[in-house]
MARTORKOL-838953 format. One record per atom (N, C-alpha, C): residue in three letters; residue number from 1; x, z, y negated. Coordinates in nm, 3 decimals. Atoms other than C-alpha are relative to their C-alpha. Layout:
N
NODE type seq       u       w       v
NODE  ala NUM       X       Z       Y
...
END
This chain:
165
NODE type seq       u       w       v
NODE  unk   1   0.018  -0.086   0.115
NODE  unk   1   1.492   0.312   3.063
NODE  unk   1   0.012  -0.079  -0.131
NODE  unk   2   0.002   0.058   0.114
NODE  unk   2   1.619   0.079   2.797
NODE  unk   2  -0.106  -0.103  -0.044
NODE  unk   3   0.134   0.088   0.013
NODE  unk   3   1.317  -0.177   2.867
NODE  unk   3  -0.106   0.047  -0.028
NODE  unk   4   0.098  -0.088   0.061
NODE  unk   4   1.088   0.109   2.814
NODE  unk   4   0.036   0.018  -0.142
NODE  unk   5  -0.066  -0.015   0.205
NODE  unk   5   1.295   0.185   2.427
NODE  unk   5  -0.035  -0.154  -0.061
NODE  unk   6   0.016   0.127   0.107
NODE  unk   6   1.285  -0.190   2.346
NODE  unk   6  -0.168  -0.035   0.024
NODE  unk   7   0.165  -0.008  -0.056
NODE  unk   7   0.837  -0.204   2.485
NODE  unk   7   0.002   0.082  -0.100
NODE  unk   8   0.078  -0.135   0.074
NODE  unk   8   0.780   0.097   2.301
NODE  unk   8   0.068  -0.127  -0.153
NODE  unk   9  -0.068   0.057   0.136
NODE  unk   9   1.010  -0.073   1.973
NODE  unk   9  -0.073  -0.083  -0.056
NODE  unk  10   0.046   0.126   0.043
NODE  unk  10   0.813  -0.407   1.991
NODE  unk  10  -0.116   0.035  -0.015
NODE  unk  11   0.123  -0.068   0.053
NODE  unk  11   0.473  -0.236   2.007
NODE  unk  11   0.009   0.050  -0.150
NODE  unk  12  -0.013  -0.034   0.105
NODE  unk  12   0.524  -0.053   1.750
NODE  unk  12   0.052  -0.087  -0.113
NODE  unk  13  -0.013   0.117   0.078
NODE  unk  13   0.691  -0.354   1.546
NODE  unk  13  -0.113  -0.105  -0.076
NODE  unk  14   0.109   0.085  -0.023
NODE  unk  14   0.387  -0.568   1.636
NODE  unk  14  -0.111   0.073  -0.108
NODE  unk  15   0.074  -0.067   0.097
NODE  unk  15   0.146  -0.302   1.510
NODE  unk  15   0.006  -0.031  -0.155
NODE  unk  16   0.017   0.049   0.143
NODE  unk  16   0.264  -0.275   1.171
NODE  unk  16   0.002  -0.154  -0.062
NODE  unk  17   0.016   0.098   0.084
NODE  unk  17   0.309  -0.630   1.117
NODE  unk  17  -0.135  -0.041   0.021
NODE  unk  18   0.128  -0.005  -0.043
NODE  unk  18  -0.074  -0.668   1.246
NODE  unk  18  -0.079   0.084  -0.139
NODE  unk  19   0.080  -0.056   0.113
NODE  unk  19  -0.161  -0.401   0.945
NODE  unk  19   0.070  -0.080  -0.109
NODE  unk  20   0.003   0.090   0.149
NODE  unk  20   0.023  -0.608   0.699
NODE  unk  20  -0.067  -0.106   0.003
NODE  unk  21   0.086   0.075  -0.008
NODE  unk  21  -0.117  -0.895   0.804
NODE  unk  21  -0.124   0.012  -0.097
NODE  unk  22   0.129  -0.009   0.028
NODE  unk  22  -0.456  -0.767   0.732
NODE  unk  22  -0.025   0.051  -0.150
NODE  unk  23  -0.019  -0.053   0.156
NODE  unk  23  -0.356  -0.614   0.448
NODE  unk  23   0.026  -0.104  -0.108
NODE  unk  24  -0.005   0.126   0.067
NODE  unk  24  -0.243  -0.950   0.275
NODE  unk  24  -0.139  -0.088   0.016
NODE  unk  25   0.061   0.123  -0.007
NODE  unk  25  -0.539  -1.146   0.408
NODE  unk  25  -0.099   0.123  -0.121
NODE  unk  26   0.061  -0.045   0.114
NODE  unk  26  -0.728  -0.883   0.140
NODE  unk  26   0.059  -0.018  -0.137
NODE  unk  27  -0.039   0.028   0.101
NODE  unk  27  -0.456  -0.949  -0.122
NODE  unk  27   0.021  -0.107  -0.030
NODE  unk  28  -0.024   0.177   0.050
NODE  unk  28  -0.375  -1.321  -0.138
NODE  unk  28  -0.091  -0.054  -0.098
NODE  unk  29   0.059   0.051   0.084
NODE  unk  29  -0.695  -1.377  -0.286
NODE  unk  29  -0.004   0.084  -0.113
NODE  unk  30  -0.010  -0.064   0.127
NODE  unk  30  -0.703  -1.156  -0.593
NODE  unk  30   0.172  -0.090  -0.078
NODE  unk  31  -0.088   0.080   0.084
NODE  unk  31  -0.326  -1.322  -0.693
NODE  unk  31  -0.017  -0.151   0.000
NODE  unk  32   0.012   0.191  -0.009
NODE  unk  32  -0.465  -1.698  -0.592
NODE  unk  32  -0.128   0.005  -0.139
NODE  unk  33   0.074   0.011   0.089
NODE  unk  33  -0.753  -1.617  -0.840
NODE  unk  33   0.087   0.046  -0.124
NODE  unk  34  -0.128   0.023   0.091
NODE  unk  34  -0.458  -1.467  -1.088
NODE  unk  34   0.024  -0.083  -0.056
NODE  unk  35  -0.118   0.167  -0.001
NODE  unk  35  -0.265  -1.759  -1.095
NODE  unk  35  -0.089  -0.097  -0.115
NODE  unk  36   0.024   0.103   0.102
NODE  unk  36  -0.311  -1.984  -1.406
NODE  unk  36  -0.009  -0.132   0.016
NODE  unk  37  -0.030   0.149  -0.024
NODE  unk  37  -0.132  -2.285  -1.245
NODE  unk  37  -0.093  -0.006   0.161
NODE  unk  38   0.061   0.082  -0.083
NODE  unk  38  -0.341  -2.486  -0.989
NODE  unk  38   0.041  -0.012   0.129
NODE  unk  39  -0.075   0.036  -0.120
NODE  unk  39  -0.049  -2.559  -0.772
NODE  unk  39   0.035   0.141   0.081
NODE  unk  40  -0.038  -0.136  -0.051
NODE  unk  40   0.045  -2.197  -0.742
NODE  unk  40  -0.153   0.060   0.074
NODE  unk  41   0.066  -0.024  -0.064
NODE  unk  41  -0.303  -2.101  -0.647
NODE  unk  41  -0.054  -0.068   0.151
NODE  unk  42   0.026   0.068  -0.093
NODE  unk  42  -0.364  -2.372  -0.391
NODE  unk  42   0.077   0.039   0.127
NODE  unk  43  -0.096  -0.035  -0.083
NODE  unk  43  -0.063  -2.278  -0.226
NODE  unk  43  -0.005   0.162   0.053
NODE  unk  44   0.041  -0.121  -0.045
NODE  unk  44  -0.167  -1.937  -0.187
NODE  unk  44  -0.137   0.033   0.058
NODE  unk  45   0.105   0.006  -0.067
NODE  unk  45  -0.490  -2.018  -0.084
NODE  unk  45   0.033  -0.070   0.152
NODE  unk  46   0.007   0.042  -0.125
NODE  unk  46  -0.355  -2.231   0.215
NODE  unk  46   0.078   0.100   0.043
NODE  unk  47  -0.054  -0.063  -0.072
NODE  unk  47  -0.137  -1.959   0.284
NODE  unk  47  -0.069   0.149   0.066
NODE  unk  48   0.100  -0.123  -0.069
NODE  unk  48  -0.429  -1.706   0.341
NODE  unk  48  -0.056  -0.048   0.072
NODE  unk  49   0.026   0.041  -0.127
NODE  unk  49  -0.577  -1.914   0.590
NODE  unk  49   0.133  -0.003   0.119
NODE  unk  50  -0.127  -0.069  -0.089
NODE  unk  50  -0.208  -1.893   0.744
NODE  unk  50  -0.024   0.092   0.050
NODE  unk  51  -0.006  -0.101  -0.058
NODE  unk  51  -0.218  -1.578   0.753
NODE  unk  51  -0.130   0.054   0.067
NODE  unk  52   0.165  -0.039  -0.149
NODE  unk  52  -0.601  -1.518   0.920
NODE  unk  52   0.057  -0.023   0.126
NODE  unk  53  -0.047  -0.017  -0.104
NODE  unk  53  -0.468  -1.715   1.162
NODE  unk  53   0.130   0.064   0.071
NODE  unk  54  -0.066  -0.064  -0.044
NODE  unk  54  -0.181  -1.559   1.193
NODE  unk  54  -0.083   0.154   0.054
NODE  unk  55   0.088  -0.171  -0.026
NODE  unk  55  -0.363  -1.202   1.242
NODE  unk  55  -0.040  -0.065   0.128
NODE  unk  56   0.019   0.068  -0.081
NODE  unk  56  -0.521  -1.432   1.514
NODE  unk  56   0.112   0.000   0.141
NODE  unk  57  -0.118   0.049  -0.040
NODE  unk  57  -0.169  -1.526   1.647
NODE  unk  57   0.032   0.160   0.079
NODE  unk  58  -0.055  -0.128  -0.008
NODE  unk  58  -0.064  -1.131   1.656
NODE  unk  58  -0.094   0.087   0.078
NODE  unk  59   0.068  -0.071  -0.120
NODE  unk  59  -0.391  -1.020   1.874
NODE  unk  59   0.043  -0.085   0.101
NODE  unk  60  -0.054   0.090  -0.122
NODE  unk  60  -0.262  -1.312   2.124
NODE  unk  60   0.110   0.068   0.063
NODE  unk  61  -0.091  -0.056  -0.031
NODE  unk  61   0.043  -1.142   2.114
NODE  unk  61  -0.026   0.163   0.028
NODE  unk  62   0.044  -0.119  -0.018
NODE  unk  62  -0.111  -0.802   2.190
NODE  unk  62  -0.077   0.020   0.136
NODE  unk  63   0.057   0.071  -0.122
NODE  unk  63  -0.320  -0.996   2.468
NODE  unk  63   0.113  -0.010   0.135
NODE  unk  64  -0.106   0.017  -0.108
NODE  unk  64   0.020  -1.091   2.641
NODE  unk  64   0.095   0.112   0.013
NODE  unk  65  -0.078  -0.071  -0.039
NODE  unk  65   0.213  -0.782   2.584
NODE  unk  65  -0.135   0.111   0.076
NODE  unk  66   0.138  -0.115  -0.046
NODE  unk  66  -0.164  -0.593   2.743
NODE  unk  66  -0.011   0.111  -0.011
NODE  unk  67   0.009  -0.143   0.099
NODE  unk  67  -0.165  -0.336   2.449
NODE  unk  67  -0.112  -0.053  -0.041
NODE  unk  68   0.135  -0.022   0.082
NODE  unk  68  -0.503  -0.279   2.267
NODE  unk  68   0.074  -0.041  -0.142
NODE  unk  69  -0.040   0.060   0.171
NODE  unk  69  -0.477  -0.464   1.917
NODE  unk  69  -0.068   0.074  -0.089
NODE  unk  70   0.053  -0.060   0.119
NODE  unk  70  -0.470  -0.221   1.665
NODE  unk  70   0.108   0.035  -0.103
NODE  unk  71  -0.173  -0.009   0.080
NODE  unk  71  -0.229  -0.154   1.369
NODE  unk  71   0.042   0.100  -0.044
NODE  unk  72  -0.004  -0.073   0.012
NODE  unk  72  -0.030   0.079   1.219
NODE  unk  72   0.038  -0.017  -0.147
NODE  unk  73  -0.041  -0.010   0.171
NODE  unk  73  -0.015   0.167   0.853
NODE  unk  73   0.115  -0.063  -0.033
NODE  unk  74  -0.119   0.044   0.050
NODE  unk  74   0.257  -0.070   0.709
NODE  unk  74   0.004   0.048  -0.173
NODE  unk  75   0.017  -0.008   0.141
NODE  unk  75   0.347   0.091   0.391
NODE  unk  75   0.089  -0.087  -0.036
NODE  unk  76  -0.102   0.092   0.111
NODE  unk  76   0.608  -0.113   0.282
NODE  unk  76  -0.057  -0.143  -0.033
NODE  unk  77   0.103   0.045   0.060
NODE  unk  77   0.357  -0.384   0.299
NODE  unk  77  -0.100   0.096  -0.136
NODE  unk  78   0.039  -0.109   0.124
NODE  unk  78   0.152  -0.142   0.096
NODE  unk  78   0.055   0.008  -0.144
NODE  unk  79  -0.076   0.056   0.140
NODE  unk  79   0.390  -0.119  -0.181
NODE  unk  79   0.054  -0.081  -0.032
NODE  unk  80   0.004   0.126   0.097
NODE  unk  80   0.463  -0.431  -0.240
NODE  unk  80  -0.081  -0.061  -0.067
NODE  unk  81   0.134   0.032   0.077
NODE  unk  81   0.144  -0.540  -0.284
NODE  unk  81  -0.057   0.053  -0.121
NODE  unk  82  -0.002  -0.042   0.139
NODE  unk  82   0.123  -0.275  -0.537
NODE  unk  82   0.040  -0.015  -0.100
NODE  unk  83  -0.076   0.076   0.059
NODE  unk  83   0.365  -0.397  -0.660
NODE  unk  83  -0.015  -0.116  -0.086
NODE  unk  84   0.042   0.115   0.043
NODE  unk  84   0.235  -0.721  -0.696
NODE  unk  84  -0.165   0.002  -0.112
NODE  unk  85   0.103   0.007   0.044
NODE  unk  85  -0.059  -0.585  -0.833
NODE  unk  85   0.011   0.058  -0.133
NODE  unk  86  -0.017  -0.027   0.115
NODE  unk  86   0.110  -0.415  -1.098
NODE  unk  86   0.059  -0.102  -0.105
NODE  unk  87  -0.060   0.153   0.121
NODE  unk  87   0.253  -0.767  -1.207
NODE  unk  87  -0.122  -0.059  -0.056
NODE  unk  88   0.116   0.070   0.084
NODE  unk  88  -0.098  -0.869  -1.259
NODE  unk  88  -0.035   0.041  -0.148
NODE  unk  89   0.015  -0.044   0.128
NODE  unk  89  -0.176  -0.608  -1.488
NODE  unk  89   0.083   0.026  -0.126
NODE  unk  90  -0.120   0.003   0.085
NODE  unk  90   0.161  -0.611  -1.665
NODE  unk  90  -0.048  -0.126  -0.082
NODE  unk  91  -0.027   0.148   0.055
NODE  unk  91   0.162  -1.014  -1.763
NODE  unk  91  -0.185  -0.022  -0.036
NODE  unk  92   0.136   0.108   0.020
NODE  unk  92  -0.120  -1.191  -1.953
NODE  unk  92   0.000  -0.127   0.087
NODE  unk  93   0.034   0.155  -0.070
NODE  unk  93  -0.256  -1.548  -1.819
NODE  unk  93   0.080  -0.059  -0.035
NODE  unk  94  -0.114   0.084   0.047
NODE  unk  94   0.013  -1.792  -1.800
NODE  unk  94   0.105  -0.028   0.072
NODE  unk  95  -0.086   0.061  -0.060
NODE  unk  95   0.337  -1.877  -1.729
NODE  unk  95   0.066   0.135   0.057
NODE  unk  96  -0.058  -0.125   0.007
NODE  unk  96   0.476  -1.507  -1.747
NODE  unk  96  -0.049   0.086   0.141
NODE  unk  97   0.113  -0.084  -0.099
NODE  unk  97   0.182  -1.398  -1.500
NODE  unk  97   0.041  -0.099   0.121
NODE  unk  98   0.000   0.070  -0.060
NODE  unk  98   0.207  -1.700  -1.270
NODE  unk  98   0.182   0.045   0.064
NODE  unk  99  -0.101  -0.031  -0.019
NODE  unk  99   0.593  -1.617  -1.239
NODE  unk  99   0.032   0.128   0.093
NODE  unk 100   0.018  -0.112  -0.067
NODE  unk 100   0.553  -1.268  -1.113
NODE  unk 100  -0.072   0.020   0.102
NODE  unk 101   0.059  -0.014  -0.180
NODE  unk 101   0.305  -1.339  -0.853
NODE  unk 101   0.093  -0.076   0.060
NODE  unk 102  -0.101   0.043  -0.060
NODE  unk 102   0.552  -1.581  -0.740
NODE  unk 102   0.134   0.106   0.062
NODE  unk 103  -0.094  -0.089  -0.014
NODE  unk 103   0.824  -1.304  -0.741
NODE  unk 103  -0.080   0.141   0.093
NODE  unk 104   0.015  -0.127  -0.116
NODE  unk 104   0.610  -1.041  -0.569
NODE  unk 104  -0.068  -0.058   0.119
NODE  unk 105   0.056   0.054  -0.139
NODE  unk 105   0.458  -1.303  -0.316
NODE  unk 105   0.146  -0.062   0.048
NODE  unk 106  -0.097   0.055  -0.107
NODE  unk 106   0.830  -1.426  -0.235
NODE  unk 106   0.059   0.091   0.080
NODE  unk 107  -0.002  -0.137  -0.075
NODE  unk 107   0.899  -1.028  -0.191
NODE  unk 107  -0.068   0.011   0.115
NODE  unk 108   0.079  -0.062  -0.085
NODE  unk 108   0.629  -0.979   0.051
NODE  unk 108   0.066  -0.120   0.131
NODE  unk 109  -0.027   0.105  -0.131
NODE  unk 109   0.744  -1.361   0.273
NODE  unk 109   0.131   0.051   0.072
NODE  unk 110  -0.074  -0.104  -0.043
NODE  unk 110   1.083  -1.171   0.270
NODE  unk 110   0.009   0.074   0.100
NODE  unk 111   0.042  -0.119  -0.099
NODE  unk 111   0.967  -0.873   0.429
NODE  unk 111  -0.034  -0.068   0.096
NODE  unk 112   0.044   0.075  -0.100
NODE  unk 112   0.746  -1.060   0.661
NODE  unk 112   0.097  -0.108   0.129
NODE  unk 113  -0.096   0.076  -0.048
NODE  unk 113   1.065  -1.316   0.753
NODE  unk 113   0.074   0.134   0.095
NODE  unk 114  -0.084  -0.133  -0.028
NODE  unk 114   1.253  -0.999   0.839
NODE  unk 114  -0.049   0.046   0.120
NODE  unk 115   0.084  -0.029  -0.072
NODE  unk 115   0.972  -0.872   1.037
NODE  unk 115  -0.009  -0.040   0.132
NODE  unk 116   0.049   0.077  -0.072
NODE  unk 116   0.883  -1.121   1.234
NODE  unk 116   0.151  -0.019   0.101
NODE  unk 117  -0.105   0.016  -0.071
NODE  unk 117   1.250  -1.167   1.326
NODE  unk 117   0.044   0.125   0.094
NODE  unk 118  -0.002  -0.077  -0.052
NODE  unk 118   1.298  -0.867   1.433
NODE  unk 118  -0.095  -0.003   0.107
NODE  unk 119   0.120  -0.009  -0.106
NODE  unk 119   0.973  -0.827   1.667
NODE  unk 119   0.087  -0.141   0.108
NODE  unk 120  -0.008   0.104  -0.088
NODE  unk 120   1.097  -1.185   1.819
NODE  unk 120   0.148   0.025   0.076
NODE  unk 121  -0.113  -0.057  -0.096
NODE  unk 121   1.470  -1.059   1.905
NODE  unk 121  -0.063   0.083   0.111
NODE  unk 122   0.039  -0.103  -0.104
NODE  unk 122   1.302  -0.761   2.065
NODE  unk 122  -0.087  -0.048   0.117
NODE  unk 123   0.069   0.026  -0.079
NODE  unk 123   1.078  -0.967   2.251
NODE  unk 123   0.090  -0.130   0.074
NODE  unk 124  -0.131   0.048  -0.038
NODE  unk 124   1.354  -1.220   2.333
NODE  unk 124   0.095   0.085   0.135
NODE  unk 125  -0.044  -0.087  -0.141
NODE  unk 125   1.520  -0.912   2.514
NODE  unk 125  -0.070   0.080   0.112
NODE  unk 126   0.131  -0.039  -0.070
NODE  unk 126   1.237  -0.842   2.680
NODE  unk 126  -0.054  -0.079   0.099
NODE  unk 127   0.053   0.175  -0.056
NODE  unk 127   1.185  -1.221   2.833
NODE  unk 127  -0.123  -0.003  -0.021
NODE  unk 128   0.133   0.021   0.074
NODE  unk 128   0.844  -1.217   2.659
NODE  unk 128   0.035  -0.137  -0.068
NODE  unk 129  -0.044   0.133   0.079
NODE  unk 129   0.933  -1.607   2.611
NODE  unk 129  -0.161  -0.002  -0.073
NODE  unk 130   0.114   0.072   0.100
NODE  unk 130   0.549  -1.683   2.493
NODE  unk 130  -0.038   0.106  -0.085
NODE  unk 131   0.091  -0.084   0.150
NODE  unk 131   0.501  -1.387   2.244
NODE  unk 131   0.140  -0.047  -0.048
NODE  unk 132  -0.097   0.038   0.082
NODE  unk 132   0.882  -1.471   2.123
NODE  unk 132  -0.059  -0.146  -0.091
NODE  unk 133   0.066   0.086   0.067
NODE  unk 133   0.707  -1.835   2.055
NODE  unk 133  -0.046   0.019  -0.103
NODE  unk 134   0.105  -0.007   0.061
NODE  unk 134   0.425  -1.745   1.900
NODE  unk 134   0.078   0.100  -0.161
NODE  unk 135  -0.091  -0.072   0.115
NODE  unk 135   0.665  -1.468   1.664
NODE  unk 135   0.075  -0.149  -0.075
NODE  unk 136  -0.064   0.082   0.003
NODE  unk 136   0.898  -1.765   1.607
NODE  unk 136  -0.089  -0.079  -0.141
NODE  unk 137   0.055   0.087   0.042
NODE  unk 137   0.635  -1.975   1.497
NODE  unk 137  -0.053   0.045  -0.143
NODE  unk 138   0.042  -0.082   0.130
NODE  unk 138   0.495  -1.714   1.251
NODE  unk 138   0.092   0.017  -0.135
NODE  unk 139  -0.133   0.002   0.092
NODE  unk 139   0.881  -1.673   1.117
NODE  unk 139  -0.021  -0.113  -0.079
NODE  unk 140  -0.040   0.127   0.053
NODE  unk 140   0.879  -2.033   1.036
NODE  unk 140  -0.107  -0.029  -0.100
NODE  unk 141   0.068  -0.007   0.124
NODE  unk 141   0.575  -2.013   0.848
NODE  unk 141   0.011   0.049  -0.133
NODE  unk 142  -0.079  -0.069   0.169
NODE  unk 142   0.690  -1.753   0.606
NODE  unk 142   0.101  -0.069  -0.027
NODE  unk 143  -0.152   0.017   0.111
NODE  unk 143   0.984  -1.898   0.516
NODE  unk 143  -0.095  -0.147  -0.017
NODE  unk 144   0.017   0.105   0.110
NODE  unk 144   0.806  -2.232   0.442
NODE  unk 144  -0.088   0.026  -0.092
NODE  unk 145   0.057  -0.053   0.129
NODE  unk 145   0.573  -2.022   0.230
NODE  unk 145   0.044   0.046  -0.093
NODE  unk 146  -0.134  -0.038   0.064
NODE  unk 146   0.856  -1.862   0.075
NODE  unk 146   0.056  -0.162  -0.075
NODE  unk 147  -0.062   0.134   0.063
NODE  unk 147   1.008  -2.242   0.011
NODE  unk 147  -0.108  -0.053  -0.068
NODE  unk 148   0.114   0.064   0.081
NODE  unk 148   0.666  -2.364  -0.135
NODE  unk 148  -0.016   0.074  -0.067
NODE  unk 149  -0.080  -0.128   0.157
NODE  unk 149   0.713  -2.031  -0.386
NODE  unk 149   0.067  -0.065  -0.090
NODE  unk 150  -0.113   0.056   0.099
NODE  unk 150   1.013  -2.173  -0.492
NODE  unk 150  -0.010  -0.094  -0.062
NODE  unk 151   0.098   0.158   0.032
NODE  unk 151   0.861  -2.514  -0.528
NODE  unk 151  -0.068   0.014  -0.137
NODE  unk 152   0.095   0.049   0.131
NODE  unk 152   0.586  -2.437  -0.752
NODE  unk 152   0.106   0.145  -0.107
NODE  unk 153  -0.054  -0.051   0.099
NODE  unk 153   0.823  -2.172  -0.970
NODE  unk 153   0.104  -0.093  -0.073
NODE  unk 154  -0.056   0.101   0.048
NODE  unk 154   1.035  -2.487  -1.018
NODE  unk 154  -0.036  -0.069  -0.070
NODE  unk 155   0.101   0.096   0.067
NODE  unk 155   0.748  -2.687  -1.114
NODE  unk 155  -0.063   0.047  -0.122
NODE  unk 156   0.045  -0.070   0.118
NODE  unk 156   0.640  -2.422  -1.326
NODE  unk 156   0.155   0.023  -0.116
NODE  unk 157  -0.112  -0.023   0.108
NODE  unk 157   0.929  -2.367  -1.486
NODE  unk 157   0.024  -0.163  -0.090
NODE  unk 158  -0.041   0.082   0.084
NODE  unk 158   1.006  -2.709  -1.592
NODE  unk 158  -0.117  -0.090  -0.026
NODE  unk 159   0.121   0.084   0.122
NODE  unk 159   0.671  -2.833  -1.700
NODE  unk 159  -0.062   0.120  -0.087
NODE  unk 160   0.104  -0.082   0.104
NODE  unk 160   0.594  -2.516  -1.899
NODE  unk 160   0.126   0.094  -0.046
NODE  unk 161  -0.071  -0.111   0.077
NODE  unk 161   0.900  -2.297  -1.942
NODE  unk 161   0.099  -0.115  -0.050
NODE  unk 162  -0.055   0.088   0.099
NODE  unk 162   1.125  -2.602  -2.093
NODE  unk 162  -0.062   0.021  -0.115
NODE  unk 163   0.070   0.018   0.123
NODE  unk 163   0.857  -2.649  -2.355
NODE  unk 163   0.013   0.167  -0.112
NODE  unk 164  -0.009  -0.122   0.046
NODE  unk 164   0.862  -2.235  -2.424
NODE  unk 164   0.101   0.033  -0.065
NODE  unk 165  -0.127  -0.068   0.049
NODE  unk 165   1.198  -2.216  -2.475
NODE  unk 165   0.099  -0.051  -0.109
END
């Protein structure tokens, strides 16, 4: 009975991170075209090919748990992104603007870190060792997308917000 509660849990886990997924690989590019600084867009451009393949990664894992890959409305993806989209239209071009996609794209790696961890415990107790992998592997991506955030808000900060201030 409890292997049926934690199956049903991770499905459903899987799902929504499958609709955020897809949902980011439509937003990354609108804040990589945003983005003022160079470094900040680049870095968000390699991280939307991340995430394709990740989406990739998450029908594999839909393959091995032999559920039909389809997702389920993630709103909290959803509003962040809104989120993030209301930082666009808040901030002019610049350092101000560049800052805030940073802050609502480290929000969203967050979530995603969270996510991902979760789904991989549950599949962990499950002995689903090769979708735990493949989760694992996804974790480790966000957080070094998350750390390359921090990176270029560092970089931004002290080659453009020194001079500002």
């Amino acid at each position: 009975m409890q292997q049926s509660v934690l199956h049903t849990c991770l499905i459903e886990n899987i799902r929504d991170i499958y609709d955020a997924e897809k949902q980011l690989t439509k937003a990354i590019p609108r804040l990589a075209k945003a983005a003022s600084s160079e470094e900040l867009a680049q870095a968000l451009n390699k991280h939307l090919k991340e995430t394709e393949n990740q989406v990739d990664r998450i029908e594999e894992v839909f393959k091995l748990l032999q559920v039909p890959a389809r997702g389920k409305t993630c709103k909290g993806m959803k509003g962040l992104i809104e989120e993030g989209s209301e930082a666009l239209s808040e901030h002019d071009e610049g350092l101000q603007r560049d800052l805030a996609i940073i802050a609502a794209a480290q929000r969203v790696e967050h979530y995603e870190i969270s996510a991902y961890g979760t789904a991989r415990a549950l599949a962990e107790q499950l002995d689903q060792t090769e979708v735990a992998k493949l989760l694992h592997q996804t974790m480790k991506e966000e957080s070094t997308a998350d750390s390359k955030l921090t990176e270029c808000a560092m970089s931004l900060y002290d080659t453009q917000g020194a001079i500002q201030n």
